[in-house]
FILOKE-50139 format. One line per 4 residues: their letters; for each residue x, y, z of N, C-alpha, C. Coordinates in pm, 1 decimal, padded with zeros to 6 digits. Atoms other than C-alpha are relative to their C-alpha. Example, Ala and Ser with C-alpha at 12.3 -4.5 7.8 and 13.67 -1.06 7.14 Angstrom:
BEGIN
AS	00089.0/-00119.0/00000.0/01230.0/-00450.0/00780.0/00090.0/00120.0/00000.0; -00082.0/-00119.0/-00006.0/01367.0/-00106.0/00714.0/-00077.0/00109.0/00073.0
***
This chain:
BEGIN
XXXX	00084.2/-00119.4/00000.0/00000.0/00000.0/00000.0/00088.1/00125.0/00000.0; -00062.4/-00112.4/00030.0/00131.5/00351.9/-00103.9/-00051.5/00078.8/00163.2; 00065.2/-00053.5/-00056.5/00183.7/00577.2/00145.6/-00024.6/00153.4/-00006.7; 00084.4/-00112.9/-00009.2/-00013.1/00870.2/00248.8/00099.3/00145.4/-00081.4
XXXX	-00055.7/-00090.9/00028.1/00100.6/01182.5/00053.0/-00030.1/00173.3/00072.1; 00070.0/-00137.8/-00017.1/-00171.2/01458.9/00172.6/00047.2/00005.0/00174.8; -00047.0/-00060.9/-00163.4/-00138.6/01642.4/00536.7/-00119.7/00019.3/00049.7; 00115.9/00030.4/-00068.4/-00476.2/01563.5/00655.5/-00023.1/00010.4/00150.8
XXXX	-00016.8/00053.2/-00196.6/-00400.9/01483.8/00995.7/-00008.1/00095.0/00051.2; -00131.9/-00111.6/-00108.0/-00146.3/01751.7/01064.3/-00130.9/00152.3/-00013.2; 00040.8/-00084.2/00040.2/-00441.3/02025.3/00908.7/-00119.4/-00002.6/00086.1; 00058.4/00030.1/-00050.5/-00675.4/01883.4/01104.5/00005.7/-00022.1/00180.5
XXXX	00000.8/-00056.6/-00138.0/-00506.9/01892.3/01447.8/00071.8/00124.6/00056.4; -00033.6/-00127.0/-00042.6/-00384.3/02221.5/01426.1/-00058.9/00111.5/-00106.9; 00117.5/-00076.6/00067.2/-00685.2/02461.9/01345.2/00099.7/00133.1/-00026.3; -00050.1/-00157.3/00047.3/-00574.2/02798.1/01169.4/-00063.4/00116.7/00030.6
XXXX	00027.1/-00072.0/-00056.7/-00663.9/03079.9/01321.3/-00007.2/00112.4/-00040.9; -00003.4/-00106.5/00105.9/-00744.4/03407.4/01093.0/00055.3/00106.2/00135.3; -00072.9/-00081.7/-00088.0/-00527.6/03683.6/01236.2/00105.6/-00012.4/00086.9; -00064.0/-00008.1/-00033.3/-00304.7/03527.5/01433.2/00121.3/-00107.0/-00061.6
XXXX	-00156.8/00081.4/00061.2/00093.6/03373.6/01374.5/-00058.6/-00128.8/00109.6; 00003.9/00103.9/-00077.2/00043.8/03025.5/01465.5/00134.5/-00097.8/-00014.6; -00176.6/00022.6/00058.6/00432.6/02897.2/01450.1/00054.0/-00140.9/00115.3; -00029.7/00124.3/-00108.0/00584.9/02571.7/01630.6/00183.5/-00041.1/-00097.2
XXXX	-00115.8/00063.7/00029.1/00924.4/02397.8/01622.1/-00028.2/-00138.6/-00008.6; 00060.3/00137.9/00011.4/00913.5/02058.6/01518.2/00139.2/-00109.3/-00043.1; -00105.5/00086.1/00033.0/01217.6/01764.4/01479.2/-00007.8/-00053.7/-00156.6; 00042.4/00104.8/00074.3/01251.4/01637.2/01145.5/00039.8/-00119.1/-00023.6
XXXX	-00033.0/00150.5/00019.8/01302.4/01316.7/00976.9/00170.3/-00078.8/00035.3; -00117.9/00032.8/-00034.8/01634.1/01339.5/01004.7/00081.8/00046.5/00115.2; -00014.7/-00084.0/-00160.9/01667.2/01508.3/01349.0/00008.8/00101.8/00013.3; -00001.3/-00159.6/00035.9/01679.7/01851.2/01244.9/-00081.1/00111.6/00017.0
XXXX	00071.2/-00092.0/-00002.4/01510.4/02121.9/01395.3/-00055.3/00073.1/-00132.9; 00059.7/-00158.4/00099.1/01253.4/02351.2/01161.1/-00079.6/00036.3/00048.9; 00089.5/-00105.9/-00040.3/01016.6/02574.0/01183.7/-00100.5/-00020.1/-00115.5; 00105.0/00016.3/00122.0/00655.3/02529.5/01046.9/-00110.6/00147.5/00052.0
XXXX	00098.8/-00088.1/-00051.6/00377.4/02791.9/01063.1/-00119.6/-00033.0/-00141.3; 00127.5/00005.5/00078.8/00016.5/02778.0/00956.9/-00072.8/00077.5/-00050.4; 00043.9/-00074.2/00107.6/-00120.4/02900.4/00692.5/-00119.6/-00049.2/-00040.0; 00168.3/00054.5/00043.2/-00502.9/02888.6/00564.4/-00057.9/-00125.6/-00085.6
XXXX	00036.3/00112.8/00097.0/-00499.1/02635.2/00326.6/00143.7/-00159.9/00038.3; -00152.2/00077.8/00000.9/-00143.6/02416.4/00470.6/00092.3/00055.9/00076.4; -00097.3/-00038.4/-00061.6/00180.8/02450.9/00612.3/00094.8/00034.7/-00083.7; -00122.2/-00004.9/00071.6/00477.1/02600.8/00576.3/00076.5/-00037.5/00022.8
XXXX	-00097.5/00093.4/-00051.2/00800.8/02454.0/00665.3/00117.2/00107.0/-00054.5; -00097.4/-00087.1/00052.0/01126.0/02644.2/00693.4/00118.9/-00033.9/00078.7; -00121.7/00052.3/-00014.3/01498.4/02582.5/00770.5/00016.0/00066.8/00124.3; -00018.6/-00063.7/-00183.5/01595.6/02716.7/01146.7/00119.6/00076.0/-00034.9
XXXX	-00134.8/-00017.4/00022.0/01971.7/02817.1/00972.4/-00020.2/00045.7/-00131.6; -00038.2/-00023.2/00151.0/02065.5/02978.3/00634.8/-00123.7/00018.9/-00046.7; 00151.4/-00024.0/00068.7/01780.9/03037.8/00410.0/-00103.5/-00065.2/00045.5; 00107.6/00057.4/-00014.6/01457.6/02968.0/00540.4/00003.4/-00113.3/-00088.2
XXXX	00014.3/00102.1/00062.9/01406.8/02721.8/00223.8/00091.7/-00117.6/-00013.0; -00119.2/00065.1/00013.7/01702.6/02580.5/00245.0/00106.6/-00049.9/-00083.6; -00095.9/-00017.3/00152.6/01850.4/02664.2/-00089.8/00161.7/00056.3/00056.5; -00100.1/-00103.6/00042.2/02194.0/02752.4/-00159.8/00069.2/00065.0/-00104.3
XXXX	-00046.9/-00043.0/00096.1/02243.5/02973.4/-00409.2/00092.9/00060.1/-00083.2; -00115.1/-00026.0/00034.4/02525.8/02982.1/-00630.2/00117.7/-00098.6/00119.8; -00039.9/00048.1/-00072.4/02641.6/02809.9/-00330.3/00052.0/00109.1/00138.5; -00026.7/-00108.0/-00138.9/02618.8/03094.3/-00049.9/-00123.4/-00021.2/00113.3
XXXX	00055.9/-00023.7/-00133.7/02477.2/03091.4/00242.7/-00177.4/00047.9/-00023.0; 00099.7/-00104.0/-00000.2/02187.0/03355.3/00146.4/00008.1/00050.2/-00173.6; -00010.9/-00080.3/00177.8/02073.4/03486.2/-00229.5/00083.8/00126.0/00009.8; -00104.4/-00158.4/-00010.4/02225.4/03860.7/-00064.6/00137.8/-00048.1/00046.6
XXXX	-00108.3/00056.3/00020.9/02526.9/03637.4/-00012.6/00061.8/00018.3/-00152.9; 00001.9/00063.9/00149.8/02534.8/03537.8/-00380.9/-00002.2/00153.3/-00061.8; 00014.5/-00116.5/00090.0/02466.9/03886.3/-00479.7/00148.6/00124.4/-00000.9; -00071.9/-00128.0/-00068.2/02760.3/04073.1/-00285.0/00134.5/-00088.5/-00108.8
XXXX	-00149.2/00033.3/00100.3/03001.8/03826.3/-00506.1/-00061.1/00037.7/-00118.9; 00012.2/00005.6/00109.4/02825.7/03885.9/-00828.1/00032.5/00171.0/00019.5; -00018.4/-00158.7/00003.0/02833.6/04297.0/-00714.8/00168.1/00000.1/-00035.5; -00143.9/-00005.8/-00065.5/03231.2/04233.2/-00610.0/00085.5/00000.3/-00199.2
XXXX	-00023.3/00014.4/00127.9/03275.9/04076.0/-00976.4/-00050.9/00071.9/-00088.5; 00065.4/-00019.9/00084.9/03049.5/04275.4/-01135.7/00075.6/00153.3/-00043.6; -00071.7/-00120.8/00035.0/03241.2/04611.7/-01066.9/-00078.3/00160.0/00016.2; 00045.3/-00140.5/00011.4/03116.3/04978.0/-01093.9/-00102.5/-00015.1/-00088.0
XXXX	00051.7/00033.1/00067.8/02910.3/04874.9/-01358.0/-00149.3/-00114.2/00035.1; 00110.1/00084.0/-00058.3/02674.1/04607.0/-01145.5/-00127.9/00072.1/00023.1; 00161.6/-00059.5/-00029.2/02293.6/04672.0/-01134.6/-00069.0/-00161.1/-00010.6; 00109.4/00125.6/00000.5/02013.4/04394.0/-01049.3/-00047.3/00016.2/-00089.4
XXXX	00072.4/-00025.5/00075.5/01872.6/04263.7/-01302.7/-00170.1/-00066.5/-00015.5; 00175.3/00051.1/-00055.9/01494.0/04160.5/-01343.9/00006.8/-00141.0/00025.7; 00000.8/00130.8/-00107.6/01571.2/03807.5/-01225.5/00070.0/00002.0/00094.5; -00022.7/-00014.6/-00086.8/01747.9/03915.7/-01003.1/-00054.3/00077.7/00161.6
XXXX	00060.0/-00056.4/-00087.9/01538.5/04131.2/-00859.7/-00131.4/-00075.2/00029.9; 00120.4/00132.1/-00050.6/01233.6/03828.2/-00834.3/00087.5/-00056.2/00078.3; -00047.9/00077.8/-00109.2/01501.6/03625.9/-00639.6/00030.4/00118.6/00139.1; 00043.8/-00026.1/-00068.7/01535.1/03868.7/-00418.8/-00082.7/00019.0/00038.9
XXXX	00135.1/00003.7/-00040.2/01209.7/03928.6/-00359.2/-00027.4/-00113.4/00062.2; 00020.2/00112.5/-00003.3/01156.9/03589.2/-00302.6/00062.3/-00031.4/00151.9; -00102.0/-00015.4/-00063.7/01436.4/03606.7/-00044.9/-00043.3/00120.3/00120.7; 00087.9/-00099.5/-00086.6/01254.6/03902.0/00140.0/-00122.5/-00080.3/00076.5
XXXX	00121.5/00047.7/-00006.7/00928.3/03701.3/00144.7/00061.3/-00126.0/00129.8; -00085.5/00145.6/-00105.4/01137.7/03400.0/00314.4/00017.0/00000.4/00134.1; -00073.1/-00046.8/-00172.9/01263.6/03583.7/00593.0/-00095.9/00115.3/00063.7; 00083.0/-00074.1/-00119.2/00975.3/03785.3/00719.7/-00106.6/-00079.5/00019.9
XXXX	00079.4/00116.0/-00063.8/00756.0/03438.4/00751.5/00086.0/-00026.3/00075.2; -00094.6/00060.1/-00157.8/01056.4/03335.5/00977.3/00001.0/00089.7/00095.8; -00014.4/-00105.6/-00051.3/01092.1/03673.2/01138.7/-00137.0/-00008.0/00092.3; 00132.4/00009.2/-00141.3/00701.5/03620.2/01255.0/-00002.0/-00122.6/00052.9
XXXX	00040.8/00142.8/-00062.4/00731.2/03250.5/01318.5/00099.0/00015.2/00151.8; -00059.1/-00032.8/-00137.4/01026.7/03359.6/01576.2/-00061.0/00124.8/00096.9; 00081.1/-00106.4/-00152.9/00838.2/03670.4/01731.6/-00130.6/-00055.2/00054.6; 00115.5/00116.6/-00041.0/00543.4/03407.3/01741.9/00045.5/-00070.6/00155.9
XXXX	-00074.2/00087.9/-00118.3/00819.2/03159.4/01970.0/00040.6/00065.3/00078.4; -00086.6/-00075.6/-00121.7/00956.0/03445.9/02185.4/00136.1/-00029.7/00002.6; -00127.6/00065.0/00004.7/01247.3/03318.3/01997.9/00079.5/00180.7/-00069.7; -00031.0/-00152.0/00109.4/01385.4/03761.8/01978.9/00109.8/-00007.2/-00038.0
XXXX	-00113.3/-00067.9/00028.8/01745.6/03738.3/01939.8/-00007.2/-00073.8/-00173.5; -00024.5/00066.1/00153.8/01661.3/03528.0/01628.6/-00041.3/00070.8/-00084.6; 00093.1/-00108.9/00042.8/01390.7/03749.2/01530.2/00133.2/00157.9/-00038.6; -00084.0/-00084.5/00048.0/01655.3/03980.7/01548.6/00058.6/00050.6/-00144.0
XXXX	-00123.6/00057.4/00073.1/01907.3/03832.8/01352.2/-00039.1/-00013.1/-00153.6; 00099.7/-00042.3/00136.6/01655.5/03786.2/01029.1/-00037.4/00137.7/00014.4; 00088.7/-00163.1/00019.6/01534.6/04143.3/01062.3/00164.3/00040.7/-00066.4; -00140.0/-00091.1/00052.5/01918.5/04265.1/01039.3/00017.1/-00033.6/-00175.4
XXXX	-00004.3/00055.1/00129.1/01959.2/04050.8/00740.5/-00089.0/00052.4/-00143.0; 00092.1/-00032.6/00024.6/01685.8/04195.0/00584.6/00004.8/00152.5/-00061.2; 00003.9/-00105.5/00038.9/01745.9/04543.9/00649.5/00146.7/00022.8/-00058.6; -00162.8/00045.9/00071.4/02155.2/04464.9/00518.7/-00041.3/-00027.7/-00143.6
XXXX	00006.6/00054.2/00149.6/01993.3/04300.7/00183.5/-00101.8/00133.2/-00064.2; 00095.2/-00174.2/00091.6/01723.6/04664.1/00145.8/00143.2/00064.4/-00015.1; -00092.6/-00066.5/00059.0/02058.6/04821.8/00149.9/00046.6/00003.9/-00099.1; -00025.8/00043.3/00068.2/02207.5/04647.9/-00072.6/-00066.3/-00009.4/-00143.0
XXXX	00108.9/-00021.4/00103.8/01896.4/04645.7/-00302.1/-00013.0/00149.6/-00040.3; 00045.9/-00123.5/00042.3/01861.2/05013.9/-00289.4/00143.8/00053.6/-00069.9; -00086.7/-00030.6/00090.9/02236.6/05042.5/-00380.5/00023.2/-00020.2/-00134.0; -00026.7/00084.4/00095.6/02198.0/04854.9/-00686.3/-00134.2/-00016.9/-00093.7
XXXX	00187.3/00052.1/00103.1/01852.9/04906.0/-00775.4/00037.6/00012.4/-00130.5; -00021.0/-00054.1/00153.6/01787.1/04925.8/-01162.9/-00093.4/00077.4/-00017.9; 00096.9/-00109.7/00006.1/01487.1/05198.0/-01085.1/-00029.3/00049.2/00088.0; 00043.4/-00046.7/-00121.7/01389.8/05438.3/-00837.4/-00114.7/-00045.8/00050.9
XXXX	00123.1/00026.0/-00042.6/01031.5/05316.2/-00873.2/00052.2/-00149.4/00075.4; -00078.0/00169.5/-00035.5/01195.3/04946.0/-00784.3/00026.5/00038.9/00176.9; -00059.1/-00002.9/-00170.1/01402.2/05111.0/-00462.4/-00145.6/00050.3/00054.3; 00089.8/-00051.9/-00087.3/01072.1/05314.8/-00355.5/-00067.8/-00123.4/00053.3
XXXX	00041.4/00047.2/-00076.2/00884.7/05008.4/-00342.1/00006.5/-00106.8/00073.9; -00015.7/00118.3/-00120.5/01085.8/04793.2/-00140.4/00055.1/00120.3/00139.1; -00032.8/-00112.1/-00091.4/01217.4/05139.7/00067.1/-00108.4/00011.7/00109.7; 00116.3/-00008.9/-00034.1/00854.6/05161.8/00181.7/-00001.8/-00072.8/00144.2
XXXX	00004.2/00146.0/-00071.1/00879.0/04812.4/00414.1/00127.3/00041.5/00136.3; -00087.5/-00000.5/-00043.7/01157.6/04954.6/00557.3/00014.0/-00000.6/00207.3; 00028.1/-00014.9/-00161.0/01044.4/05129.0/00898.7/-00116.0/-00134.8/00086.8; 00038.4/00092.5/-00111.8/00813.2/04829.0/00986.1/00102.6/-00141.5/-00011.8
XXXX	-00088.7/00147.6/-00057.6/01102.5/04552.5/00937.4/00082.6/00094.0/00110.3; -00071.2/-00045.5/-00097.0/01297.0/04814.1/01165.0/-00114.1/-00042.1/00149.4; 00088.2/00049.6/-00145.1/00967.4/04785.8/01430.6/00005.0/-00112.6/00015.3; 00023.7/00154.3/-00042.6/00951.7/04459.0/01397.8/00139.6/-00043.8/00117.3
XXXX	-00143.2/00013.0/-00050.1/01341.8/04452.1/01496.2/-00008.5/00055.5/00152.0; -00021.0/-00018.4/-00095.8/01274.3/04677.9/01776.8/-00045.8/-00075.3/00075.2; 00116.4/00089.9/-00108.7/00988.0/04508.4/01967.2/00083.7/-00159.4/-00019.2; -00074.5/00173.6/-00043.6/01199.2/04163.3/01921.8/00168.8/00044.2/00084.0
XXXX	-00139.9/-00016.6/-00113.6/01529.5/04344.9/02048.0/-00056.5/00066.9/00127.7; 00011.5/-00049.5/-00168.7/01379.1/04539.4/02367.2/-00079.0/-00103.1/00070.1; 00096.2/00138.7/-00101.6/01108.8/04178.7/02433.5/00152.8/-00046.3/00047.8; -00086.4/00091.4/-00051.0/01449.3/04021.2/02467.1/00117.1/00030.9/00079.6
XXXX	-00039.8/-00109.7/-00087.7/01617.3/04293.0/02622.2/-00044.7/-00038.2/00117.0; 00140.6/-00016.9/-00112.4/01316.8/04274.8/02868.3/00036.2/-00158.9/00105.1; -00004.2/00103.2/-00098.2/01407.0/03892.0/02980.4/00165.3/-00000.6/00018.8; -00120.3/00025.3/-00012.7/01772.2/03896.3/02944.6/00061.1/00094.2/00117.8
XXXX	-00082.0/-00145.7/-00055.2/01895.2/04249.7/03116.8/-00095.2/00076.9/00095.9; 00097.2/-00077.5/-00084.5/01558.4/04371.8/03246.0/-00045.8/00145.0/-00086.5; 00080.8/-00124.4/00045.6/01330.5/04704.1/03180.9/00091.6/00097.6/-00074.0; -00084.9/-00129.8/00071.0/01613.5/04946.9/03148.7/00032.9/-00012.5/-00146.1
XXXX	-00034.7/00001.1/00103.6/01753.0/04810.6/02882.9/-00065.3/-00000.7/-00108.4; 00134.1/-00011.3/00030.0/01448.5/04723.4/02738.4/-00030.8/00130.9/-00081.4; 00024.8/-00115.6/00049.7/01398.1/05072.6/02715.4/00067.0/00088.7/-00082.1; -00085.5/-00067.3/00062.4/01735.8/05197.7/02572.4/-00049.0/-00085.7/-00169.3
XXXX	00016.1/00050.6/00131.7/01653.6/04940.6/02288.9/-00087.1/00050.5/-00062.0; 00088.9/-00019.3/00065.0/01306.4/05076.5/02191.7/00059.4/00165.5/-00011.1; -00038.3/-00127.1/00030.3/01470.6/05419.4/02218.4/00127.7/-00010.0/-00140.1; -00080.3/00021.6/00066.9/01774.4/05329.9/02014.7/-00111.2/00003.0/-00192.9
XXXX	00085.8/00040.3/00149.2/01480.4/05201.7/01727.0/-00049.0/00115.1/-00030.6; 00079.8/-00117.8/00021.2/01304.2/05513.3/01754.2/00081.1/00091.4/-00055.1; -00133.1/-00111.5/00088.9/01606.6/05716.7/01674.9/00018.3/-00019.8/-00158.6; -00022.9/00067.7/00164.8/01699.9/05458.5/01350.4/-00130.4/00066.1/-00116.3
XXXX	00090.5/-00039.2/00083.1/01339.2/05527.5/01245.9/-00018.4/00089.6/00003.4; 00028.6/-00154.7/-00006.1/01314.8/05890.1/01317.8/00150.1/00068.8/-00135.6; -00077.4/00000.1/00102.6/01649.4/05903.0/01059.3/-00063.8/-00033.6/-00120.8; 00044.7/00044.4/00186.5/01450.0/05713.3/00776.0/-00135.9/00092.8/00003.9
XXXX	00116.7/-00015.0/00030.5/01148.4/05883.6/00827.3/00044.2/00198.1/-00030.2; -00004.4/-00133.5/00054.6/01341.1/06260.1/00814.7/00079.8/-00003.9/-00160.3; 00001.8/00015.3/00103.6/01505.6/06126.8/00516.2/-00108.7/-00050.0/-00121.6; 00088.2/00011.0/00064.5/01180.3/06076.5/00321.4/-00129.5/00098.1/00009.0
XXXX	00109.4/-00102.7/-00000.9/00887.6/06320.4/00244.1/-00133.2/-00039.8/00072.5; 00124.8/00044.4/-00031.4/00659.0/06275.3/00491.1/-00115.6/00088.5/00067.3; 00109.1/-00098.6/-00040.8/00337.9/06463.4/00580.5/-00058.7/00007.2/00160.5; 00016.7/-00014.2/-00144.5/00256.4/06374.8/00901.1/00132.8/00032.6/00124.7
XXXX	-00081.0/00009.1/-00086.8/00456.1/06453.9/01221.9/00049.1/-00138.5/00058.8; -00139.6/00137.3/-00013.3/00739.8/06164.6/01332.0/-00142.5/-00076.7/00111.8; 00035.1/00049.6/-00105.8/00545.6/06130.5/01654.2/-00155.4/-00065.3/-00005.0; 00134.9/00057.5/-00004.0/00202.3/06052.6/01507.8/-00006.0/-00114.7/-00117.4
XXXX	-00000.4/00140.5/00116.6/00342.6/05755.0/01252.1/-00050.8/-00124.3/00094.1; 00048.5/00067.6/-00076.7/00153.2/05470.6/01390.9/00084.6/-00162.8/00067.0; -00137.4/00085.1/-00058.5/00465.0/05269.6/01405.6/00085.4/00062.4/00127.1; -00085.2/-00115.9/-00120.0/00646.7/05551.7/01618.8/-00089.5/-00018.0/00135.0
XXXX	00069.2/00003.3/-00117.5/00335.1/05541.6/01836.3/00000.4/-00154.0/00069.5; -00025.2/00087.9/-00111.7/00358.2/05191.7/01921.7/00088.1/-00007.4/00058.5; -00107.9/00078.0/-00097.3/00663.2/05154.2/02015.0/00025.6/00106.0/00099.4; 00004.3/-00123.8/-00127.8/00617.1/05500.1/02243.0/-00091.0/-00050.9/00068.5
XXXX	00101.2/00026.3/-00045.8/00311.5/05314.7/02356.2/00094.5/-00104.9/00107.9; -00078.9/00111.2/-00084.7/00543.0/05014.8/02458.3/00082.6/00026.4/00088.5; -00058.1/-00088.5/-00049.8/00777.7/05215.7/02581.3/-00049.5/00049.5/00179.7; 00084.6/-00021.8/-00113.1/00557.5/05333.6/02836.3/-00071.5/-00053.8/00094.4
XXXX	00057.1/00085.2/-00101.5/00404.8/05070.6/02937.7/00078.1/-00063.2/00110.3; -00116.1/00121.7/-00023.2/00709.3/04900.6/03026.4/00044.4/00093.5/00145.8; -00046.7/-00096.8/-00146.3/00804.2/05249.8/03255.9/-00099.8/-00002.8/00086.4; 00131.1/00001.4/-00075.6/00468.6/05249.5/03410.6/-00004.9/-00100.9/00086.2
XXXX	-00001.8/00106.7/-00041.7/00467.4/04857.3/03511.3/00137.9/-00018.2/00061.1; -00151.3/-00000.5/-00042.5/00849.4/04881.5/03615.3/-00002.9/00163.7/00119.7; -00037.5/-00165.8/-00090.0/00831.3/05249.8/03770.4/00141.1/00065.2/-00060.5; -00147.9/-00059.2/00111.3/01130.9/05334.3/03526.6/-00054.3/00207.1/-00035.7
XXXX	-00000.8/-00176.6/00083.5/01173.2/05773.4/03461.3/00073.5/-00044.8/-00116.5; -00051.8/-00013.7/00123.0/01293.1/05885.7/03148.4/00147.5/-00009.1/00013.8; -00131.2/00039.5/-00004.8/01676.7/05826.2/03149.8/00020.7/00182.2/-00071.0; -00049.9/-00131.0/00007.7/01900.0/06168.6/03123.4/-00040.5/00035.0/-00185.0
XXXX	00008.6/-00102.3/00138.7/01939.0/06199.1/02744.5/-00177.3/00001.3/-00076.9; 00095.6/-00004.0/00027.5/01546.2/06130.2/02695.9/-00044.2/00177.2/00004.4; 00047.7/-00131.6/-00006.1/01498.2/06429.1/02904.9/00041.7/00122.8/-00022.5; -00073.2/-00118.7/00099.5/01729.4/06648.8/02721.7/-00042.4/00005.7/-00109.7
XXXX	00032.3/-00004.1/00165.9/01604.0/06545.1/02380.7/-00173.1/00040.6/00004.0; 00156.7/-00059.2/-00052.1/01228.3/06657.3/02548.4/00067.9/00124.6/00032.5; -00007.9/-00153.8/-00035.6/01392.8/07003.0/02627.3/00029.3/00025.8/-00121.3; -00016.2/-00102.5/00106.8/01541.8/07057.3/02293.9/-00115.8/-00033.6/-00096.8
XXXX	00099.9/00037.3/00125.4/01252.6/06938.0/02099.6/-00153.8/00113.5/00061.1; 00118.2/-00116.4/-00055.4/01014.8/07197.3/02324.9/00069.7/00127.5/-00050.9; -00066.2/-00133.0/00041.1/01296.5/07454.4/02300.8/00009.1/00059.1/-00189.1; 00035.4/-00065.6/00170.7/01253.1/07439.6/01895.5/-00139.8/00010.7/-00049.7
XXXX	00141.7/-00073.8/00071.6/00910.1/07442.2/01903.2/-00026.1/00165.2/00019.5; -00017.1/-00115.8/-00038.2/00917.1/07749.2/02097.0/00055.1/00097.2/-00098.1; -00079.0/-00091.5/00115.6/01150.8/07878.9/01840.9/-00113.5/00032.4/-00122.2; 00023.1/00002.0/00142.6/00930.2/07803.8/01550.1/-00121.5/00045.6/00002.0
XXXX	00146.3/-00079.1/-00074.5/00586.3/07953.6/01771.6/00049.2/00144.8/-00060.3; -00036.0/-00075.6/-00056.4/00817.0/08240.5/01802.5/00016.9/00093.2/-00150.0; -00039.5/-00067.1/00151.9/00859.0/08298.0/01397.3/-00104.0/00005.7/-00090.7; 00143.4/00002.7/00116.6/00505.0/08232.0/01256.9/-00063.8/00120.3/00021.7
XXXX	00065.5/-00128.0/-00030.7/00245.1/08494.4/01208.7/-00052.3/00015.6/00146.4; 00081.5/-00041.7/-00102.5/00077.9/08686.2/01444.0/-00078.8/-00087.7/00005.8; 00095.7/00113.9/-00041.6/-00250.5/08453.7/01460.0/00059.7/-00139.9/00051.1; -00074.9/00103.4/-00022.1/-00042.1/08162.1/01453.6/00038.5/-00017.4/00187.4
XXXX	-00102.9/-00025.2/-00152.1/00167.1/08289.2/01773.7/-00116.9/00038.7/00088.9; 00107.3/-00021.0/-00084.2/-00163.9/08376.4/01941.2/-00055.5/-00159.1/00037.6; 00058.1/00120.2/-00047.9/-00322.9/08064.4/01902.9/00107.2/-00133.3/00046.6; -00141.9/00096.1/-00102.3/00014.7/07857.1/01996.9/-00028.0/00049.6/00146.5
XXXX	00046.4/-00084.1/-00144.5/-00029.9/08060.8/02338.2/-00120.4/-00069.8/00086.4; 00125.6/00027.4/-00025.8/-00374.6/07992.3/02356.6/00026.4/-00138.8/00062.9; -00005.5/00131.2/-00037.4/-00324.7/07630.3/02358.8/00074.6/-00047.5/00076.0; -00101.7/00060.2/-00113.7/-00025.7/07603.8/02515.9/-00095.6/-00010.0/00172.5
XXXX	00086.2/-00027.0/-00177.8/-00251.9/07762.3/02894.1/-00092.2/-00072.1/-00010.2; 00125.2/00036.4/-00036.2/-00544.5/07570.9/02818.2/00016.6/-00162.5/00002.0; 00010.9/00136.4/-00005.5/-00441.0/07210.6/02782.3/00154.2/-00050.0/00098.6; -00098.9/00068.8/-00135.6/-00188.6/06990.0/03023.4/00123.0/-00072.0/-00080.8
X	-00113.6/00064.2/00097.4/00092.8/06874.7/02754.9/00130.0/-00030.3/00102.7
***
């Protein structure tokens, strides 16, 4: 009798759950840790080491392996080209199903470790793009693989070192992303990007439940960031500078 090919069983005792990462470690056949996570229709299955899939391409480690020798050889003259730019892609896609299957396990320094990789191969991509429209829309992705990075480096912060550190880490992220976000045209203020706000949200919670103050250079970078608003109250029109006033006495900021 042939055996069984379909995943019946396995689909059947582990229900899928719309909305959330449902992610497990599992031995395989040959004793080898992987990583599976569930997906609506099946599983996925992914390597714990080296490429999620467990390719090696060209024989490197990583496709942005493979790419930094073809750049090295390629010279002044190197640009991705459109299959190259599907394998990466491909290669992106790989490592932010692992990236949630480890912030799923509370596994952060790993979570980490794919995020870096990640934001090392957008570099790399944006150096080399073959179109701006190309770099914009992988540039885009950028500040939430950085959140993702933070909230897995200050969770693991949080069990390893404790709150403080915790907190220097989500501050540290906030800085990185407050850099990409003044290098790009953006319309809203830093502090009301809804990425910025969680991790000020987290942030807070973490001082609140701990009893943690703001650490010295917080509350210096809260004086000069009042002291330039002040400045910039101080240069608009008349109405302007009235109703700055106004608001300032009437609400509790």
């Amino acid at each position: 009798m042939a055996s069984r090919q379909d995943i019946d069983r396995i689909l059947k005792n582990w229900t899928f759950e719309p909305g959330e990462v449902a992610a497990r470690m599992v031995r395989g056949s040959d004793g080898r840790d992987v990583l599976q996570m569930r997906i609506e229709m099946g599983v996925l299955q992914l390597e714990v080491d080296g490429r999620p899939d467990g390719e090696r391409p060209g024989g490197a480690d990583t496709y942005y392996d493979y790419l930094v020798g073809a750049a090295i050889q390629g010279g002044d003259d190197f640009e991705l080209s459109e299959e190259m730019c599907g394998e990466a892609d491909r290669e992106f896609v790989q490592f932010y199903q692992r990236r949630l299957c480890w912030l799923a396990l509370r596994e952060f320094s790993r979570a980490v470790a794919d995020a870096d990789h990640t934001l090392t191969f957008m570099d790399f991509a944006r150096d080399y793009s073959p179109s701006e429209d190309w770099t914009e829309a992988h540039e885009q992705y950028r500040p939430f693989v950085l959140f993702q990075r933070t909230q897995a480096a200050a969770l693991g912060a949080l069990e390893e070192h404790g709150p403080d550190r915790a907190v220097e880490e989500i501050n540290r992220g906030l800085e990185r992303m407050r850099d990409i976000y003044e290098s790009s045209d953006q319309d809203e203020p830093f502090e009301e990007d809804e990425l910025v706000t969680r991790l000020i949200e987290l942030r807070e919670s973490l001082r609140q439940h701990f009893s943690l103050t703001p650490s010295l250079d917080e509350q210096l970078a809260a004086a000069v960031s009042a002291e330039s608003e002040s400045a910039y109250t101080n240069t608009t029109d008349p109405i302007s500078s009235v109703s700055s006033t106004t608001l300032a006495h009437s609400t509790s900021l």
